[in-house]
PDB file with SEQRES, HELIX, SHEET and CRYST1 records, atoms N, CA, C and O in Angstrom:
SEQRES   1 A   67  UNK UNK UNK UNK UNK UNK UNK UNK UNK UNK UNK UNK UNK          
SEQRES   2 A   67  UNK UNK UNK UNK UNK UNK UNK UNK UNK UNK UNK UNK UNK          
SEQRES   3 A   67  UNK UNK UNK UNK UNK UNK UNK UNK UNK UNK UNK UNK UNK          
SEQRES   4 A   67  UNK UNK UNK UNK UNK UNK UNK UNK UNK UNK UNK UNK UNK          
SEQRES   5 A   67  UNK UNK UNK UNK UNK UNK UNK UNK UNK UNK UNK UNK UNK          
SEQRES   6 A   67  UNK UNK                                                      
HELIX    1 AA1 UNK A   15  UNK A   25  1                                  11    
HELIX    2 AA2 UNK A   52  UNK A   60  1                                   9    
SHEET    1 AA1 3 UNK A   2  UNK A   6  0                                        
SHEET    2 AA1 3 UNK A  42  UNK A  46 -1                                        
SHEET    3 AA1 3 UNK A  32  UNK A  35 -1                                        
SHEET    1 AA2 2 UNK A   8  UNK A   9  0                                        
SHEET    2 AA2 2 UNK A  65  UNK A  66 -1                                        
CRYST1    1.000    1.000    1.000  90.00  90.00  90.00 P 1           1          
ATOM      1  N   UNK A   1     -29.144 -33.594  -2.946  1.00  0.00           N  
ATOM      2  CA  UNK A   1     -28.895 -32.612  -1.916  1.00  0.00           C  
ATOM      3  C   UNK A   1     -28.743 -33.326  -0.580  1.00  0.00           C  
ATOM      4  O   UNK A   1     -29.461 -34.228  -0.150  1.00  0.00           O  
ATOM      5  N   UNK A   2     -27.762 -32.808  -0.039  1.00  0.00           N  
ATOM      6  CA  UNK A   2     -27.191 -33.343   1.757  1.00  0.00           C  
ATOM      7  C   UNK A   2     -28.263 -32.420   3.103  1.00  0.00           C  
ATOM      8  O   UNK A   2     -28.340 -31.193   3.169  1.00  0.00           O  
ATOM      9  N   UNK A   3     -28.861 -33.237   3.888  1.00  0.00           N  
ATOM     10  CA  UNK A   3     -28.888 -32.004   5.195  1.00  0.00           C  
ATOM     11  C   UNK A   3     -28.186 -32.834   5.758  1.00  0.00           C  
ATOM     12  O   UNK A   3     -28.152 -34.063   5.698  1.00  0.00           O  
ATOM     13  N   UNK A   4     -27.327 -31.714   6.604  1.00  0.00           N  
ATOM     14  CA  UNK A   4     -26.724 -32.193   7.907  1.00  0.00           C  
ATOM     15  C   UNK A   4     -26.984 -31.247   8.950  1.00  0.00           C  
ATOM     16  O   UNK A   4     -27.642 -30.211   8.854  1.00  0.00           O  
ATOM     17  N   UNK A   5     -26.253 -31.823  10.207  1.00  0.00           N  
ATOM     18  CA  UNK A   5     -26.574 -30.911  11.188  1.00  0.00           C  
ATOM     19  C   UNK A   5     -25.239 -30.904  11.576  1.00  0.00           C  
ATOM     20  O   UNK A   5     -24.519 -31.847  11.249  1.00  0.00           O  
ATOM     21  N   UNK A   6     -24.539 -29.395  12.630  1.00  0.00           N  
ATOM     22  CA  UNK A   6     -23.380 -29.587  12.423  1.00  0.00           C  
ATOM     23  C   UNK A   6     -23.509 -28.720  14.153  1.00  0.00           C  
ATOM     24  O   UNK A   6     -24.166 -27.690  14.301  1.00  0.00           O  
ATOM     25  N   UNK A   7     -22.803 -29.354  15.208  1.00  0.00           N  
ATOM     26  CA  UNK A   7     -23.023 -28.802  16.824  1.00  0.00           C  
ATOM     27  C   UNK A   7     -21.801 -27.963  16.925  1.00  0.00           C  
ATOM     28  O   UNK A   7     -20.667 -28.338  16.625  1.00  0.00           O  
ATOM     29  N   UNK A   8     -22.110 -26.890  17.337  1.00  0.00           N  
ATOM     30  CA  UNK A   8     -21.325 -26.159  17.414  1.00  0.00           C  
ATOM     31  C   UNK A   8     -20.898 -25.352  19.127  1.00  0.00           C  
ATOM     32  O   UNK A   8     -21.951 -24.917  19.594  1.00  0.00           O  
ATOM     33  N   UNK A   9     -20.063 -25.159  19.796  1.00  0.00           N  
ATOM     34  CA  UNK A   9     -20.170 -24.245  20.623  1.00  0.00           C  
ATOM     35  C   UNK A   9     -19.693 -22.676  20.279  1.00  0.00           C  
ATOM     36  O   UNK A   9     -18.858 -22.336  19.440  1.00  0.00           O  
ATOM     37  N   UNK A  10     -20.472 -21.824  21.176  1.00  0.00           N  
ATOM     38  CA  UNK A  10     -19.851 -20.692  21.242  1.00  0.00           C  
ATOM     39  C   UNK A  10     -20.419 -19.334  20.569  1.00  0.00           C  
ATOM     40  O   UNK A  10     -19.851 -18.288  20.254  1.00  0.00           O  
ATOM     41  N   UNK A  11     -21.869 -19.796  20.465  1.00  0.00           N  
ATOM     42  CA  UNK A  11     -22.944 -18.652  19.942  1.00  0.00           C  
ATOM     43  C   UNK A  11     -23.283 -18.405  20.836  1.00  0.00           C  
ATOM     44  O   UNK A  11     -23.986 -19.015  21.642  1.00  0.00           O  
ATOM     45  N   UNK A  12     -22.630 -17.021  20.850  1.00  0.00           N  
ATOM     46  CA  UNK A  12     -23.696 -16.408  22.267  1.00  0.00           C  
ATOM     47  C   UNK A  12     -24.260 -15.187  22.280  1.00  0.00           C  
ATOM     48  O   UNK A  12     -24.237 -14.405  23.230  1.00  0.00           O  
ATOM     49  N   UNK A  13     -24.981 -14.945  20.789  1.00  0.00           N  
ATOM     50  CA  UNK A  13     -26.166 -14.146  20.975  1.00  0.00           C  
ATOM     51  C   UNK A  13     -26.307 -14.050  19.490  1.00  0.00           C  
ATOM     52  O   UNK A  13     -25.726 -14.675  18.603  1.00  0.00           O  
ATOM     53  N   UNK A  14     -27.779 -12.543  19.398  1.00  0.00           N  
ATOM     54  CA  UNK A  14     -28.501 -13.181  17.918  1.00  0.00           C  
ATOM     55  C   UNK A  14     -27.618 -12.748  16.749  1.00  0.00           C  
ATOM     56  O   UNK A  14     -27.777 -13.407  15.721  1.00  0.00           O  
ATOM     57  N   UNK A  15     -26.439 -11.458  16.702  1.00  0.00           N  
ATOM     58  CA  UNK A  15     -25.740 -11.306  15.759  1.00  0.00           C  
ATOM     59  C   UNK A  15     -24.815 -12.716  15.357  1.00  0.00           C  
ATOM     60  O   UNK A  15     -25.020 -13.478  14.412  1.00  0.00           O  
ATOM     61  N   UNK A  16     -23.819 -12.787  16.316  1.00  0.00           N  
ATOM     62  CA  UNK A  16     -23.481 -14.364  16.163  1.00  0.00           C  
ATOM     63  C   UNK A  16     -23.902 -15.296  15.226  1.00  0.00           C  
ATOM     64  O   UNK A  16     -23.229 -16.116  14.601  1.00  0.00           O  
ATOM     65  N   UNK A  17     -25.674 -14.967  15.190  1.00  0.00           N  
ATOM     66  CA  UNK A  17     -26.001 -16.435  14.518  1.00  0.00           C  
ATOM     67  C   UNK A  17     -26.572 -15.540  13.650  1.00  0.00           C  
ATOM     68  O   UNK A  17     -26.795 -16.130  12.593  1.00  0.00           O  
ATOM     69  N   UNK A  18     -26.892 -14.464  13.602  1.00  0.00           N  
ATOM     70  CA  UNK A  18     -26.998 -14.386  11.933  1.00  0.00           C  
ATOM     71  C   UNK A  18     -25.915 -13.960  10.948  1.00  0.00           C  
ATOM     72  O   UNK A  18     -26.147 -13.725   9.762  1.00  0.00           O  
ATOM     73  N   UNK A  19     -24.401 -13.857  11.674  1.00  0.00           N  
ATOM     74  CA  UNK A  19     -23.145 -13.924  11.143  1.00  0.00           C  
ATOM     75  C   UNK A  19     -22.771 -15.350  10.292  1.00  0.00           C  
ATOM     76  O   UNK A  19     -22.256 -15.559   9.193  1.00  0.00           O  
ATOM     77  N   UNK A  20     -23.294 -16.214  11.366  1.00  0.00           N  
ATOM     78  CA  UNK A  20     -22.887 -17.690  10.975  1.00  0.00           C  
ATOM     79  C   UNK A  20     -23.912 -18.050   9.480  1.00  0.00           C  
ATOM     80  O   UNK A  20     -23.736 -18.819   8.535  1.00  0.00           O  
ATOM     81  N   UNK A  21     -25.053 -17.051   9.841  1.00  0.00           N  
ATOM     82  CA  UNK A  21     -25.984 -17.750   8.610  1.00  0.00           C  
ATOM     83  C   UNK A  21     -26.016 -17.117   7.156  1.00  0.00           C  
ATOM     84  O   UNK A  21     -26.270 -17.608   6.056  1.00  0.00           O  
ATOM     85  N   UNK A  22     -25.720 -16.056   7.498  1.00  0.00           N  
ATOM     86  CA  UNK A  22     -25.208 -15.323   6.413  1.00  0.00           C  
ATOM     87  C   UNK A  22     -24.256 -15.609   5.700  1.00  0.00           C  
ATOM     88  O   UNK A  22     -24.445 -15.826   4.503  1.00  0.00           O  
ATOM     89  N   UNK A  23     -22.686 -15.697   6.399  1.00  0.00           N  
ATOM     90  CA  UNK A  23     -22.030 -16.297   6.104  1.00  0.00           C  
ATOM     91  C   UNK A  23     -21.849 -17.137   5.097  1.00  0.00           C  
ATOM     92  O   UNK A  23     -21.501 -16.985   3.926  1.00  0.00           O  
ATOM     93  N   UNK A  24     -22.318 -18.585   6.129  1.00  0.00           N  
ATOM     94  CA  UNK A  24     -22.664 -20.102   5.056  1.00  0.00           C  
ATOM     95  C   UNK A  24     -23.483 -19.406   3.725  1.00  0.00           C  
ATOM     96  O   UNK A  24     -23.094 -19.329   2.559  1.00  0.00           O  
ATOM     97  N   UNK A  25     -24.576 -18.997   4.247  1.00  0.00           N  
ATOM     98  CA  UNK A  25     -25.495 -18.740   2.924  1.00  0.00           C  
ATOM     99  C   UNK A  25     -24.560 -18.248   1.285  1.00  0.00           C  
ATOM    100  O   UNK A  25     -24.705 -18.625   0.122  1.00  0.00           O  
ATOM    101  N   UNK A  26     -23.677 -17.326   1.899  1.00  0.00           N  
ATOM    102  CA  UNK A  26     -22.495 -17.214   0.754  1.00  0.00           C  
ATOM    103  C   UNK A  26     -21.849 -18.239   0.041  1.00  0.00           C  
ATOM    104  O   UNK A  26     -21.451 -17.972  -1.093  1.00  0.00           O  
ATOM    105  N   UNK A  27     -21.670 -19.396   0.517  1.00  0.00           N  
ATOM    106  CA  UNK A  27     -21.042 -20.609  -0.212  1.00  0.00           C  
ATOM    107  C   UNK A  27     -21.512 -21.153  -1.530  1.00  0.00           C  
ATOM    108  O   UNK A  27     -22.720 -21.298  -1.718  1.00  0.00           O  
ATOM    109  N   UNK A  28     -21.038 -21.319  -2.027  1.00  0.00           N  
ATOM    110  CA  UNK A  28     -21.483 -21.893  -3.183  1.00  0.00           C  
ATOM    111  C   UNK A  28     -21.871 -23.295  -3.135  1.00  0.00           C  
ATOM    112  O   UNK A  28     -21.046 -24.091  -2.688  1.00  0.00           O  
ATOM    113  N   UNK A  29     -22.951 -23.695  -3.510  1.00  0.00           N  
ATOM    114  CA  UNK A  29     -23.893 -25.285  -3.084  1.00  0.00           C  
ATOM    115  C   UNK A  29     -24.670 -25.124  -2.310  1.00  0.00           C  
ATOM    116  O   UNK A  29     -25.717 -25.769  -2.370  1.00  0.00           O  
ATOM    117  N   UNK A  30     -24.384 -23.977  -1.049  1.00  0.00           N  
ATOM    118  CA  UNK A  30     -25.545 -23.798   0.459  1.00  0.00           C  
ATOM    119  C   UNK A  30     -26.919 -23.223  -0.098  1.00  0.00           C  
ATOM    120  O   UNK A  30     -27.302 -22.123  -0.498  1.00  0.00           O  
ATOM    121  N   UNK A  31     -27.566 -24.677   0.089  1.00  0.00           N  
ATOM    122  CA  UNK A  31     -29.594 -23.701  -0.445  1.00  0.00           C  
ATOM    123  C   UNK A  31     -30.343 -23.049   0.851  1.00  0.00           C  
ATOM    124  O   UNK A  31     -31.121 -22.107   1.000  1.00  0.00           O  
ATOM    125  N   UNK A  32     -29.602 -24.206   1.895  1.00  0.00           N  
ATOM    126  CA  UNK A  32     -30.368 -23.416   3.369  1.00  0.00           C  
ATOM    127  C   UNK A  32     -29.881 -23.614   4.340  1.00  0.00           C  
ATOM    128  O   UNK A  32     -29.341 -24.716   4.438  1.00  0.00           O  
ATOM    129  N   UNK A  33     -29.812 -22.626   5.604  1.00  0.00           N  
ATOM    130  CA  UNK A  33     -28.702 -22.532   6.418  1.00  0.00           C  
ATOM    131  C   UNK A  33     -30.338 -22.122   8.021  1.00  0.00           C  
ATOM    132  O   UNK A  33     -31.252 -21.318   7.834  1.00  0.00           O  
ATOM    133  N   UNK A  34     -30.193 -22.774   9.040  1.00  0.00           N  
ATOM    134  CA  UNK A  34     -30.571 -22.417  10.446  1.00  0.00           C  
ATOM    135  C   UNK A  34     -29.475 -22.540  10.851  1.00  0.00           C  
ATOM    136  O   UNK A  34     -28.585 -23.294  10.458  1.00  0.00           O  
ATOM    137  N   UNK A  35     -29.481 -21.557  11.937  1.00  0.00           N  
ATOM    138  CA  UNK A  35     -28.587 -21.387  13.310  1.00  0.00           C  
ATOM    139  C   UNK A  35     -29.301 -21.392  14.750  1.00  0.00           C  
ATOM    140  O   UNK A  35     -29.581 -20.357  15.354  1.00  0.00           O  
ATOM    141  N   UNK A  36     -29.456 -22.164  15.032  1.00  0.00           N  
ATOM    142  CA  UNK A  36     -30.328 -22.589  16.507  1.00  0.00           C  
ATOM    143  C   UNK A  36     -29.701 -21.769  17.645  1.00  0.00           C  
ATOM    144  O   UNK A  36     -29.233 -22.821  18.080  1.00  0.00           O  
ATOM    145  N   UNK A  37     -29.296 -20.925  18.459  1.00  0.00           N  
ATOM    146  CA  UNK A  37     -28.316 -20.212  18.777  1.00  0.00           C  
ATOM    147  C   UNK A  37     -28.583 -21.024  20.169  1.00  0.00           C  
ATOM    148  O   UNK A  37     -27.632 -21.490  20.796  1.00  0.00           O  
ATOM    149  N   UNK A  38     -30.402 -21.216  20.772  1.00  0.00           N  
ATOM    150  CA  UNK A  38     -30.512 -22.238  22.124  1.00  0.00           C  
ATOM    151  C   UNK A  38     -29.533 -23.311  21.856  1.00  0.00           C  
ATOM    152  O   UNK A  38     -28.428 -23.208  22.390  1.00  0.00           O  
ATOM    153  N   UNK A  39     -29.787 -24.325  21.103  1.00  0.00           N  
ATOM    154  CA  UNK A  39     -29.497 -25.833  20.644  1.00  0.00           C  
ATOM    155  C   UNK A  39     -27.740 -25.403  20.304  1.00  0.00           C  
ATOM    156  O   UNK A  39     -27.014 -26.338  19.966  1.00  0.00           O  
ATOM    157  N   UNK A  40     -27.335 -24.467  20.374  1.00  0.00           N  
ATOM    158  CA  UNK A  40     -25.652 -24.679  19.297  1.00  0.00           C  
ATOM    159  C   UNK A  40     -26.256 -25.528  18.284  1.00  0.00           C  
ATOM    160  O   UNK A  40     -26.704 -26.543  18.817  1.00  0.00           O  
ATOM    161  N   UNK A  41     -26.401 -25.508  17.295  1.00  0.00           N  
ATOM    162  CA  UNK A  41     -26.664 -26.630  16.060  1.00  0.00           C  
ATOM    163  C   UNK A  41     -27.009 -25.148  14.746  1.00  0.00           C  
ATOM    164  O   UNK A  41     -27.386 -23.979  14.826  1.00  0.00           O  
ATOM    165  N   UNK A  42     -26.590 -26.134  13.603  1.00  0.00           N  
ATOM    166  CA  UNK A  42     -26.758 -25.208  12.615  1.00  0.00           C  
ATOM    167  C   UNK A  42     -27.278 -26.428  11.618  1.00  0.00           C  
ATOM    168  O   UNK A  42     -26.474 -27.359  11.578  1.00  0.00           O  
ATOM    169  N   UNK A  43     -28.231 -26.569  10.966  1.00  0.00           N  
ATOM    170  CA  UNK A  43     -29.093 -27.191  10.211  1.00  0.00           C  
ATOM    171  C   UNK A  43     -28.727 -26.592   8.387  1.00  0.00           C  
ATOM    172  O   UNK A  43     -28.746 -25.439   7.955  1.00  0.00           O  
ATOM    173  N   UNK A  44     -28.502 -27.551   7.850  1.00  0.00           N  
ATOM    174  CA  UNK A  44     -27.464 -27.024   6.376  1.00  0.00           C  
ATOM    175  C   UNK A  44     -27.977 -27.941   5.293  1.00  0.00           C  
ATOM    176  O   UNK A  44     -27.751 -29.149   5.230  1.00  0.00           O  
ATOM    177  N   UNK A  45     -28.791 -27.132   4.335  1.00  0.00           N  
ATOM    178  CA  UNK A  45     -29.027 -28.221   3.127  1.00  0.00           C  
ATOM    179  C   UNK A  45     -27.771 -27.760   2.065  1.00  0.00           C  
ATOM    180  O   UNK A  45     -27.603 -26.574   1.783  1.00  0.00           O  
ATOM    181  N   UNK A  46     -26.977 -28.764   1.555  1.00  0.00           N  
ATOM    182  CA  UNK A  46     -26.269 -28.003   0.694  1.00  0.00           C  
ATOM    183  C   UNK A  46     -26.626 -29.048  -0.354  1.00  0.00           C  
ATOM    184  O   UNK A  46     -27.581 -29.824  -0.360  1.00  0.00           O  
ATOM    185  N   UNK A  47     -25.363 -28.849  -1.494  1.00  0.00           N  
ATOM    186  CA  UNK A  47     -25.303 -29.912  -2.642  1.00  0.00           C  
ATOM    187  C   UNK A  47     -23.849 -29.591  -3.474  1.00  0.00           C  
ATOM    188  O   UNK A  47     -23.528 -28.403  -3.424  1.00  0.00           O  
ATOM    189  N   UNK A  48     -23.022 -30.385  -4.150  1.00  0.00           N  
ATOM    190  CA  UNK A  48     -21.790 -29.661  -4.471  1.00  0.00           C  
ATOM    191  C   UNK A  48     -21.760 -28.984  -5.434  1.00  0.00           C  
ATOM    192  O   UNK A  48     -22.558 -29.195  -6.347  1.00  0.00           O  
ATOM    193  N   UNK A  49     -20.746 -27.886  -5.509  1.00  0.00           N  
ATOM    194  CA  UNK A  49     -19.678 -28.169  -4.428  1.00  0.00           C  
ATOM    195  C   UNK A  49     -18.970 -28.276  -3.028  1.00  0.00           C  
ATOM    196  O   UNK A  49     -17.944 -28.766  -2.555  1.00  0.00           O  
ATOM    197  N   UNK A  50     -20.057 -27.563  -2.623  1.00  0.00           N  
ATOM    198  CA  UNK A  50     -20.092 -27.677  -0.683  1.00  0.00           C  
ATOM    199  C   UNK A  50     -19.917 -29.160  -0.708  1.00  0.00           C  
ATOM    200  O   UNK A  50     -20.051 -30.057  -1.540  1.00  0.00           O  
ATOM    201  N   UNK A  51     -19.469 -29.022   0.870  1.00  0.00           N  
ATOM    202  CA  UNK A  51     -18.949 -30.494   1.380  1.00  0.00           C  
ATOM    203  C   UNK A  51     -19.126 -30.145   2.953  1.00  0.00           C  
ATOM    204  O   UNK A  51     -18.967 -29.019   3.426  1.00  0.00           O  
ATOM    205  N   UNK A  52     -19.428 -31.129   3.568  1.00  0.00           N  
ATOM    206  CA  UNK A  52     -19.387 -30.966   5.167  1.00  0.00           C  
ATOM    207  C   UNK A  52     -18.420 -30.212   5.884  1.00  0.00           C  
ATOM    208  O   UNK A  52     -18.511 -29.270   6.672  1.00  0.00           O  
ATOM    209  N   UNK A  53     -17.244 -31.014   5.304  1.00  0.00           N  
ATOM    210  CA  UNK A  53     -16.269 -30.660   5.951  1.00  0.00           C  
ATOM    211  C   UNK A  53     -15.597 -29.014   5.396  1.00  0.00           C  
ATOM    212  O   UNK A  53     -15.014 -28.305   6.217  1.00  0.00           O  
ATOM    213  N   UNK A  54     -15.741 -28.653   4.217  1.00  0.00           N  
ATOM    214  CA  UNK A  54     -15.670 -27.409   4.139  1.00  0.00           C  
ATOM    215  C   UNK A  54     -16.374 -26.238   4.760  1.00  0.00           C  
ATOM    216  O   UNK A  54     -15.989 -25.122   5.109  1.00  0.00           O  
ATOM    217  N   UNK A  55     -17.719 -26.956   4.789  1.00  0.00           N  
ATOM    218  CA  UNK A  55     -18.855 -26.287   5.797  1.00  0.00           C  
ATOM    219  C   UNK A  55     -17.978 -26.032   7.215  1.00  0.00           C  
ATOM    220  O   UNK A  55     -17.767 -24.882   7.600  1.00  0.00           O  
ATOM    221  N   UNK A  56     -17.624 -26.874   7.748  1.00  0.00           N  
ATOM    222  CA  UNK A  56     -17.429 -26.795   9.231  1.00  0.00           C  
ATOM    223  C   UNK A  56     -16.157 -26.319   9.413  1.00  0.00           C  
ATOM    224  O   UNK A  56     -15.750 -26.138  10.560  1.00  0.00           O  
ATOM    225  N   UNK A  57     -15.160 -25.983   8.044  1.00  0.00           N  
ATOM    226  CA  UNK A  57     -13.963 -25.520   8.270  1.00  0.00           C  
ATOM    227  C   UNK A  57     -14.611 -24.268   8.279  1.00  0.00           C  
ATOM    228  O   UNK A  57     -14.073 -23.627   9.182  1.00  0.00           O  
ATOM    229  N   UNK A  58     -15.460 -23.608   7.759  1.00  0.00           N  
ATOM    230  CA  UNK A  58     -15.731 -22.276   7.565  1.00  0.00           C  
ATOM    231  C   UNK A  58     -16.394 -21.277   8.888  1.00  0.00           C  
ATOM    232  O   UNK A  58     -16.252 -20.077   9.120  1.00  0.00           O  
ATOM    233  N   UNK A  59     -17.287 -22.525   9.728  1.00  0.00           N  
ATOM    234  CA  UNK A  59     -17.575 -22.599  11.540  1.00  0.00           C  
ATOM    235  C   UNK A  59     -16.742 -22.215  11.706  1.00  0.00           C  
ATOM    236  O   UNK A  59     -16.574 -20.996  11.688  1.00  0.00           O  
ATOM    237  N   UNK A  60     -15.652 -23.210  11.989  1.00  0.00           N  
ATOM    238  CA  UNK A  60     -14.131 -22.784  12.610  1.00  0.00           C  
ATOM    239  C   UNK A  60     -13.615 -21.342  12.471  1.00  0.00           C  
ATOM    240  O   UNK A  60     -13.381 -20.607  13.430  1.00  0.00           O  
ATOM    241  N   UNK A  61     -13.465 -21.017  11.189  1.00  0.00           N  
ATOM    242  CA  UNK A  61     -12.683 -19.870  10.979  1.00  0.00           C  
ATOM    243  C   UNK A  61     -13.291 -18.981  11.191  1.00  0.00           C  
ATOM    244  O   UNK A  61     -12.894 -17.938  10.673  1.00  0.00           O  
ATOM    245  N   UNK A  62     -14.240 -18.938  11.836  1.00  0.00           N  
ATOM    246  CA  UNK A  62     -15.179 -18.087  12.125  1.00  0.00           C  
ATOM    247  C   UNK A  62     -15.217 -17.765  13.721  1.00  0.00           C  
ATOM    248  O   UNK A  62     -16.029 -17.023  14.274  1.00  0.00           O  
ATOM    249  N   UNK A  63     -13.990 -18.601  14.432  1.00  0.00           N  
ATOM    250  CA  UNK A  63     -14.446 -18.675  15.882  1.00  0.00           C  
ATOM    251  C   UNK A  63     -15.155 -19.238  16.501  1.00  0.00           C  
ATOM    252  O   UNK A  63     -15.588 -18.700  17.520  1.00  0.00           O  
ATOM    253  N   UNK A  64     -15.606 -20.677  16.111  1.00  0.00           N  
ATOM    254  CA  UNK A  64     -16.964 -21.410  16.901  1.00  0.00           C  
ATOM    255  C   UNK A  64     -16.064 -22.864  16.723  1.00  0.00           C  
ATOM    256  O   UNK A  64     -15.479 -23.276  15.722  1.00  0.00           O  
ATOM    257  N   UNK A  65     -16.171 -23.411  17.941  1.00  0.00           N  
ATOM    258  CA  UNK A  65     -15.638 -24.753  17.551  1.00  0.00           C  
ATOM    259  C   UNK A  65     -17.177 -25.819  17.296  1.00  0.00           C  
ATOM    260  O   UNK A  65     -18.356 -25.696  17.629  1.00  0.00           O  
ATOM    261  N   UNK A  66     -16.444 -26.782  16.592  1.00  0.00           N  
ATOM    262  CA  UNK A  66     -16.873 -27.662  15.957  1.00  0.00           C  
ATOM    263  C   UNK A  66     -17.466 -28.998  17.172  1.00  0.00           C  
ATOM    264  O   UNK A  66     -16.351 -29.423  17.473  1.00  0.00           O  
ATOM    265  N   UNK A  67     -18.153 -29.604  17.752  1.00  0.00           N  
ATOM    266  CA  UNK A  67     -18.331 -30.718  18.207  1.00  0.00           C  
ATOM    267  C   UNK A  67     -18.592 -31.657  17.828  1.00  0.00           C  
ATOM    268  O   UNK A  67     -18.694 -32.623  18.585  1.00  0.00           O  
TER     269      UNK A  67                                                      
END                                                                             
């Protein structure tokens, strides 16, 4: 299993971040998902088939850019 942390801008309030966590939580591989909404950061244990970078395409399409 991977944690990463993944900085994000553009949460700006608590639906936001429990959109984002919910969300991820849907993926297939995601065991655990924080959304720091102070920090922009989202804290992600996954394992595959998740992949980082699918992770953070899914940020994106969501309206939050990626840092």
């Amino acid at each position: 299993m991977k944690s990463k942390v993944i900085h994000v801008s553009g949460i700006n309030n608590k639906t936001q971040q429990k959109q984002l966590e919910e969300h991820l939580k849907l993926i297939d591989g995601v065991k655990k998902v924080s959304v720091n909404q102070t920090n922009e950061t989202i804290s992600i244990d996954f394992e595959t088939p998740a992949s980082l970078n699918n992770l953070e395409k899914e940020v994106y399409d969501l309206g939050f850019a990626i840092l």
